[in-house]
Every structure is written in structure tokens, then in C-alpha cells.
C-alpha positions in Angstrom: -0.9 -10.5 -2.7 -1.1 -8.6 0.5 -3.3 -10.7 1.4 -2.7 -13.9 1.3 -1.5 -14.5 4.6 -5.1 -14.1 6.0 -6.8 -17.1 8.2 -8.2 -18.9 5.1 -4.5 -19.2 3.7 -2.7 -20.5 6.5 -4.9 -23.2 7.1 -4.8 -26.2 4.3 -6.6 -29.3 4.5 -5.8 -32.1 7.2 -2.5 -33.4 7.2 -1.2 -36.9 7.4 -3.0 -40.3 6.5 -4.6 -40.6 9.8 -8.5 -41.1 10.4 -9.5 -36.9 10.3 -7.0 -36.5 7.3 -8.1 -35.1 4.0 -6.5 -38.0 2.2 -8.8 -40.5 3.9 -12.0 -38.0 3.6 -11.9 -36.3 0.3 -14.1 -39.4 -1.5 -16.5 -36.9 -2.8 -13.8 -34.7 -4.0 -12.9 -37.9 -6.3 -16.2 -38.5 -7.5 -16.4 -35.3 -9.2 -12.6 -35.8 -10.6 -13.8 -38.9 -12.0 -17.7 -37.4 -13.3 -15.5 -35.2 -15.4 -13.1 -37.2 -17.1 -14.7 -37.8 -19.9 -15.1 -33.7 -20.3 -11.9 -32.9 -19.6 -10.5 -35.4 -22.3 -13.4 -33.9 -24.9 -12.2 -30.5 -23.6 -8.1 -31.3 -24.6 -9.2 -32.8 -28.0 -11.3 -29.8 -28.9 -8.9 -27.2 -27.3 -5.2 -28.0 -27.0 -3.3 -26.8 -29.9 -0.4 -29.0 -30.4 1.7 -26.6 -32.0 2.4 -24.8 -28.2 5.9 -25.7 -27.2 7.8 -24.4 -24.4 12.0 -25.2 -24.7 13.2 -28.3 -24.9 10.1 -30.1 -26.1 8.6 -30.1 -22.6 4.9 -29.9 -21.6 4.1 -28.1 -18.1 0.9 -28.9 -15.9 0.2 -27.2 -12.7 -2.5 -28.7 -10.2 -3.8 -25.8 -8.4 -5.3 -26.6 -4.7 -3.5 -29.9 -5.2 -3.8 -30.7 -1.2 -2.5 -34.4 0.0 -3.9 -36.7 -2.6 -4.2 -38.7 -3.8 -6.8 -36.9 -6.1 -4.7 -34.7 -7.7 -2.5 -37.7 -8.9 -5.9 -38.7 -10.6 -6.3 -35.8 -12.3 -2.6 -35.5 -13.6 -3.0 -38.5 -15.1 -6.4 -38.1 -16.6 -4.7 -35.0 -18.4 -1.8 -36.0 -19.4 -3.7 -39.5 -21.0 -6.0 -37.1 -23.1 -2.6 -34.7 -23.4 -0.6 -38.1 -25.1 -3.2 -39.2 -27.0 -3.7 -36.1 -29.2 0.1 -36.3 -29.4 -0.4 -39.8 -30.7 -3.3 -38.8 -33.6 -1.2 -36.7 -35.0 1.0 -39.7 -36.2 4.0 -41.1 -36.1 6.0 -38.1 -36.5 5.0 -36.7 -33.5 7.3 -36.8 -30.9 5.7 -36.9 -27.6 6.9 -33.9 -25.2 8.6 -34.7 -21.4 6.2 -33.7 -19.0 6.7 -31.7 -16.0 3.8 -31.5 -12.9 3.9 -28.6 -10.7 1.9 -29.7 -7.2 0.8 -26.2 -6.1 -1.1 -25.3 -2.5 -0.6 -23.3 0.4 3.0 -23.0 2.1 1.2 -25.1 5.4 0.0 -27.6 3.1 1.5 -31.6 4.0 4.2 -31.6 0.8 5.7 -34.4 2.8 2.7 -36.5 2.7 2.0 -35.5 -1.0 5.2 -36.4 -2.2 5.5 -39.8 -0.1 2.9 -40.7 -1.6 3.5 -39.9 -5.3 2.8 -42.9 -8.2 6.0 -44.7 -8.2 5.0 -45.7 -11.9 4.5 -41.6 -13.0 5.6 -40.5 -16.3 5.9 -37.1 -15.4 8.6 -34.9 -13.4 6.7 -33.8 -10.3 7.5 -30.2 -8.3 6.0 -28.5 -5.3 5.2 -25.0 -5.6 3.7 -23.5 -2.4 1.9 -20.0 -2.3 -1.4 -19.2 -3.0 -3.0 -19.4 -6.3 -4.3 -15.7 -5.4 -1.0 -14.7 -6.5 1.9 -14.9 -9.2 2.9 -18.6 -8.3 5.2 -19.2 -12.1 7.4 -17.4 -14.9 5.7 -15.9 -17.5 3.8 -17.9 -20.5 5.3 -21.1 -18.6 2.4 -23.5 -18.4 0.7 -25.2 -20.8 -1.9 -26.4 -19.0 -3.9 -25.0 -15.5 -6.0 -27.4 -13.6 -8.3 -27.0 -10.4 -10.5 -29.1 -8.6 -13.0 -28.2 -5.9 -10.4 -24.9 -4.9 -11.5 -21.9 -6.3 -14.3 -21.2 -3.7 -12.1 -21.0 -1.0 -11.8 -17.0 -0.4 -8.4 -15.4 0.3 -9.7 -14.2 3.2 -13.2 -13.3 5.4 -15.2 -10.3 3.7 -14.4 -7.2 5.9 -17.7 -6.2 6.5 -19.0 -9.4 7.7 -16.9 -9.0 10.6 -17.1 -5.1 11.4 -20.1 -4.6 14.3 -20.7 -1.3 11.9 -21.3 -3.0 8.9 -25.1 -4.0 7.8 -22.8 -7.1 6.6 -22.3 -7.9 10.1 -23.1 -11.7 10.2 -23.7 -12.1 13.5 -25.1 -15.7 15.0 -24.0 -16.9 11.0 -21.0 -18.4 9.8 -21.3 -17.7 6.1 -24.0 -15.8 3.9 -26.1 -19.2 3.3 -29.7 -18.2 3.5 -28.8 -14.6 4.8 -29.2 -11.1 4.7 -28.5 -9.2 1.1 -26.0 -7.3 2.5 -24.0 -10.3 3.4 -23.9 -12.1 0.2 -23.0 -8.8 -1.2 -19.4 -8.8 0.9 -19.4 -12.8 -0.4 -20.0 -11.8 -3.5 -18.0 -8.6 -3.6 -14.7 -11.0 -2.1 -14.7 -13.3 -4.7 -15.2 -11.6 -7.7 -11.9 -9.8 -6.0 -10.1 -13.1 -5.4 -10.9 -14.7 -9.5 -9.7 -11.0 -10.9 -6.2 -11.6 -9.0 -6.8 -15.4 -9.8 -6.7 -14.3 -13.5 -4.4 -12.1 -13.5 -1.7 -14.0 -12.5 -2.8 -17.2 -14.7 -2.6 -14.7 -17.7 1.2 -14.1 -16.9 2.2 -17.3 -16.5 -0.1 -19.3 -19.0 1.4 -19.6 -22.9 -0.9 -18.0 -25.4 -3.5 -20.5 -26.5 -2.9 -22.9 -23.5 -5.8 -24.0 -21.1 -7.2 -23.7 -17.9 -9.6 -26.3 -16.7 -11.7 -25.9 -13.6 -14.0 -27.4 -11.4 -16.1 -25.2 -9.4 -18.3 -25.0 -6.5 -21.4 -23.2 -7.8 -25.2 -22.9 -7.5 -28.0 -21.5 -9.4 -28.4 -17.6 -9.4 -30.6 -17.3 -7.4 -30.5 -20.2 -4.6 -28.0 -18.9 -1.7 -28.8 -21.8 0.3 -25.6 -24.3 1.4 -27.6 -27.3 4.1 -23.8 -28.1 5.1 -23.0 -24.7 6.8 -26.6 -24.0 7.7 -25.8 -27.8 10.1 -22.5 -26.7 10.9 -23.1 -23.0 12.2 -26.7 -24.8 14.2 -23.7 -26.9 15.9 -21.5 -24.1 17.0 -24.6 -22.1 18.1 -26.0 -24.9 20.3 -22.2 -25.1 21.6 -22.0 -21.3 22.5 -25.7 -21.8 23.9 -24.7 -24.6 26.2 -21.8 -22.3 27.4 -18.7 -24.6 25.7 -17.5 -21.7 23.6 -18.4 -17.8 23.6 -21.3 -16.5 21.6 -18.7 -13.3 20.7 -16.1 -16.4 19.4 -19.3 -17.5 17.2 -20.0 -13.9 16.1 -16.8 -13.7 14.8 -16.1 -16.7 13.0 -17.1 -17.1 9.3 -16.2 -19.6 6.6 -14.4 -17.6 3.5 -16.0 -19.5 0.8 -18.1 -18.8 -2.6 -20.3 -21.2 -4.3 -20.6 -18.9 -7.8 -22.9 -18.6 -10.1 -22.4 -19.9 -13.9 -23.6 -16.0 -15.1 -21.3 -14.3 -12.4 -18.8 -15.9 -13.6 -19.3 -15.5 -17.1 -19.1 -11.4 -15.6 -15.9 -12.2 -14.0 -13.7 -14.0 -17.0 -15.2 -11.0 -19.4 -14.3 -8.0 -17.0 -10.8 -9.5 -17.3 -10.5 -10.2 -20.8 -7.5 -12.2 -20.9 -9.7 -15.4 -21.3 -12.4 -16.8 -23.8 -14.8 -19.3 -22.5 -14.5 -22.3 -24.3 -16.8 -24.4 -22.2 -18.9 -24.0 -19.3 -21.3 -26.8 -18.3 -23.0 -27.9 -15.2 -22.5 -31.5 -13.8 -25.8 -33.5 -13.2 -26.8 -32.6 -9.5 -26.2 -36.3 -8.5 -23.3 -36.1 -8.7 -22.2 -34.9 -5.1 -24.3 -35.3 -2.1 -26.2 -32.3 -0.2 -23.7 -31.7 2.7 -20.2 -33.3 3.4 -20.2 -35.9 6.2 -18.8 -35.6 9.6 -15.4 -36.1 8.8 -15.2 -34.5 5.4 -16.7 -31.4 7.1 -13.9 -31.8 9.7 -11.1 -33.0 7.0 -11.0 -28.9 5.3 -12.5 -26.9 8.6 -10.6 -28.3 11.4 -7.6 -26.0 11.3 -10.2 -22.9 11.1 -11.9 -24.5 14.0 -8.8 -24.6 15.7 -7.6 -21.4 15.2 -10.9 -19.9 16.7 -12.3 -22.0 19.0 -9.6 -24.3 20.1 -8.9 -27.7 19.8 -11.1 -29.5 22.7 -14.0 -28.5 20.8 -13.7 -30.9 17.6 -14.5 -34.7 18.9 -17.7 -33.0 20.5 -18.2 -30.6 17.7 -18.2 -32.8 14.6 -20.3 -35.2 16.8 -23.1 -33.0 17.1 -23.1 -32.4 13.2 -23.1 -35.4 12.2 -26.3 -35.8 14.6 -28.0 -33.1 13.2 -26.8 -34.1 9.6 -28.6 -37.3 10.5 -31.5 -35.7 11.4 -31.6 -33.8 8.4 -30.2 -35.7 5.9 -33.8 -35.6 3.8 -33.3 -31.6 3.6 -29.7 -32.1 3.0 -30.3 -34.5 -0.1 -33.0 -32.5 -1.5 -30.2 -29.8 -1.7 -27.4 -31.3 -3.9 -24.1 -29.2 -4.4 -23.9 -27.9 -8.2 -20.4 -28.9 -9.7 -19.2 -26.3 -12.4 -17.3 -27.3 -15.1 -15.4 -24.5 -17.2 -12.5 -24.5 -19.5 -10.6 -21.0 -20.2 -8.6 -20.5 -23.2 -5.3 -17.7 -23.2 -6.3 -15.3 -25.5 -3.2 -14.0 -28.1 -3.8 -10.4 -27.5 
């Protein structure tokens, strides 16, 4: 896609296994891969029709978003557990398939630290496929089996119009459309349902007829626009560019290209394309994550954006002062827990 070179592709989550990296502060990001295990298993049982092979008796899983782990390792293995059993019931005749893994995230992402620290026990071949998942990543009808975790809300770029002075989207003194204007949600809006059209697209190619995709998505009620963690976040960088530490203009500019969706706009979305059935979607219990990230979660998946606009003296003082204010707010922020979709897609024939 043309664009998939845009800021929110080139920078992935943290690198390395140090203190800031998103392997040491993606705890949350486990917590919902474990919350749906039990789904995803019912989901398999329910959905996966046994009689899809691909040559050579070989089942293919692609982990979209996969990052650094080690929570995409999780989540292999939860699939391919509920993926052998059903194997297994069918008796002894059935011959369990080889299993191949495709570790898929943006070209930047740390393969080095993903693959150092693979499961040296894995019953599974493992491959890295970088590019976005905005695009054709595989062959045609070559996976069995999609997965995404916590991903999908990630735009493939800033709305247009949020940044054009002669928008009415222009989101100026905001980082993102939480609690904002109409005309800003709209671009939001607008962006994403762009992004999951080329999203599906490109998963029809490459899925086999009657094989899966199984998501876990960022959303929010339909009519609650509200996200505490940005809100703190873009407070922070305002109070920075009031105190003269970064430009007001550098503030005006900067947004965060992410989409919590809606269970009924997405419903919308899947239908418009019509490659996909909706076999299941289901929202998690709201305990499930907290109301804003911490500190270093926040500055685990923003720092390279951060970076890239501001600079990188900024961060130490930056993620200090939101994690103040996040203390001082943390009874708002709980009262506003993250909504956790849950949605399996099934390839249609036709």
C-alpha cells in the first residue's frame, strides 16, 4: 500500500529487553491474551474445519502485530493446543499436520530479539515476515489460520485532515480525537474503516476458504469517544510546550494514528467487504484491562513517535510527568476501563 511507509509504520514497539522495552512492559497486553483463551479454544472447536489442508499435510498460522514477545509465543501456543486437540478427537486416524508460524510486524520491528528469544521446546517452524498487515503480506489461500492481538487499532497513517490548518478536522492543542470535535472523529473514523477494507482485502487473498481469523480489538461503546490515557498524555505535552520545552506548532502537529472501534462499525466494515462471515463477536468483561497504560507501557509503543517529533531529551521528563498526572487521576482513569473486542471471521467459499 502506498502508504504504508507513513510515521505510524516505521515506528514498532520498543526494542531490546531493557527497562523501556515493550517485552518488559506489554503485561496488560498478556492479560487479555490469557482472558481469551478459553474463547479462542471454543472458537477453533466450533469453527475450524479439519478437512482444510494445504500440501504436504502442513498447517499455517500467522501472528499479525507479533512485536518482541514474548506474548505472541503465548498465543501460538494457545492455538495450536486447541488446533491439536480437535486433530486428536477426531481419532486415531488422524494424523496430526506439521505446523508452520509466520511472526509478522513491521520491517523496523526487533526480529532479532523475537527470534532470540523463541521457545526452545516449540513444536512449530517459526518465520519472520515483515511488512505491514495493511498490505498483501502471503501467497494466495496460504494460511490456515490469522491471529491479532491488541494491533488492529493502530492506523496506517495520521488522518489528513487532522493535520491540514484548512481542515475543520484540524486537531489543534489534541493528539487524537478522544473527547473532541465531530469533525475529528470523522477523519478517525473515516482512516480506519480505510485501513480494515485494505486489512481485508489482503487476508481474503491469502486466507484458504473456510479458514479463520481471530482478533483482539481495541474498541469502545458507540457512543463513548473518550480514551483517559491520551487525554493524560496530550495534558503532558501541552504543559511541556507551555513551559517552553517543546513548540506549541510541534504539539499542533502531532497526533496518535489509532482507532478504538466500535462492535456495530465494525459489523459495517466486515459486511461492506463481503469476503467474511462473522462467526463471533463478543466483548471482554471491562476488568479486564485497566483505564490507561502506565508510564512505561505508554512509553513502551509511543516512544519512537515521540522521537521522531519531539526528540529524544524529552522522554525521561515526559513520561515522568504522566505518570504524575496518571497518579493524580488514576480514579477517572479506572472509572474508564478499555473495552477488549473479541471477533472471529470466517473465509467465505464464494
Amino acid at each position: 500500500m502506498e502508504h504504508s511507509s507513513d510515521v505510524s509504520e516505521a515506528y514498532p514497539m520498543n526494542s531490546g529487553d531493557g527497562p523501556n522495552s515493550y517485552a518488559k512492559n506489554s503485561t496488560e497486553q498478556r492479560v487479555v491474551v490469557d482472558a481469551t483463551k478459553e474463547l479462542l479454544s471454543k472458537a477453533i472447536k466450533e469453527n475450524l474445519e479439519l478437512d482444510i489442508f494445504l500440501p504436504f499435510n502442513s498447517f499455517h498460522i500467522a501472528d499479525l502485530g507479533c512485536s518482541v514477545g514474548p506474548n505472541t509465543f503465548f498465543s501460538v501456543e494457545n492455538i495450536l493446543e486447541a488446533v491439536k486437540f480437535e486433530y486428536q478427537s477426531g481419532g486415531p486416524s488422524s494424523e496430526i499436520p506439521e505446523f508452520q508460524v509466520f511472526f509478522s510486524d513491521k520491517t523496523l520491528n526487533d526480529f532479532n530479539i523475537l527470534f532470540n528469544s523463541l521457545p526452545q521446546n516449540r513444536n512449530y517452524y517459526a518465520a519472520g515476515v515483515p511488512g505491514s498487515f495493511h498490505g498483501r503480506l502471503f501467497p494466495k489461500a496460504s494460511i490456515n489460520i490469522f491471529h491479532s492481538s491488541l494491533a488492529l487499532h493502530w492506523l496506517s497513517r495520521v488522518p489528513k485532515d487532522v493535520m491540514d490548518k484548512n481542515s475543520r478536522a484540524w486537531n489543534k492543542g489534541r493528539i487524537h480525537y478522544s473527547n473532541n470535535q465531530d469533525e475529528v472523529l470523522k477523519a478517525y473514523q473515516a482512516q480506519y474503516a480505510e485501513d480494515m477494507e485494505c486489512f481485508l482485502r489482503a487476508r481474503a487473498l491469502e486466507t484458504v476458504h473456510r479458514g479463520l481469523i481471530v482478533l483482539n480489538l481495541l474498541g469502545r461503546p458507540l457512543n463513548c469517544i473518550e480514551i483517559v490515557g491520551f487525554n493524560i498524555f496530550g495534558s503532558s505535552l501541552l504543559e511541556m510546550a507551555r513551559k517552553g520545552v517543546i513548540s506549541e506548532e510541534k504539539v499542533d502537529s502531532f497526533n496518535i494514528p489509532s482507532y478504538f472501534v466500535s462492535p456495530q462499525e465494525l459489523e459495517v466494515i466486515v459486511e461492506r467487504n463481503g469476503c467474511f462471515s462473522i462467526e463471533i463477536l463478543e466483548t471482554l468483561p471491562q476488568h479486564v484491562l485497566s483505564g490507561a497504560p502506565s508510564a512505561p507501557a505508554m512509553r513502551a509503543f509511543t516512544e519512537g513517535l515521540i522521537k521522531h517529533q519531539f526528540g529524544e531529551e524529552i522522554l525521561d521528563d515526559l513520561f515522568s510527568l504522566y505518570h504524575q498526572k496518571l497518579e493524580e487521576q488514576m480514579s477517572i482513569a479506572e472509572s474508564k476501563k478499555a473495552v477488549v473486542l473479541f471477533v472471529v471471521l470466517k473465509r467465505k467459499t464464494n
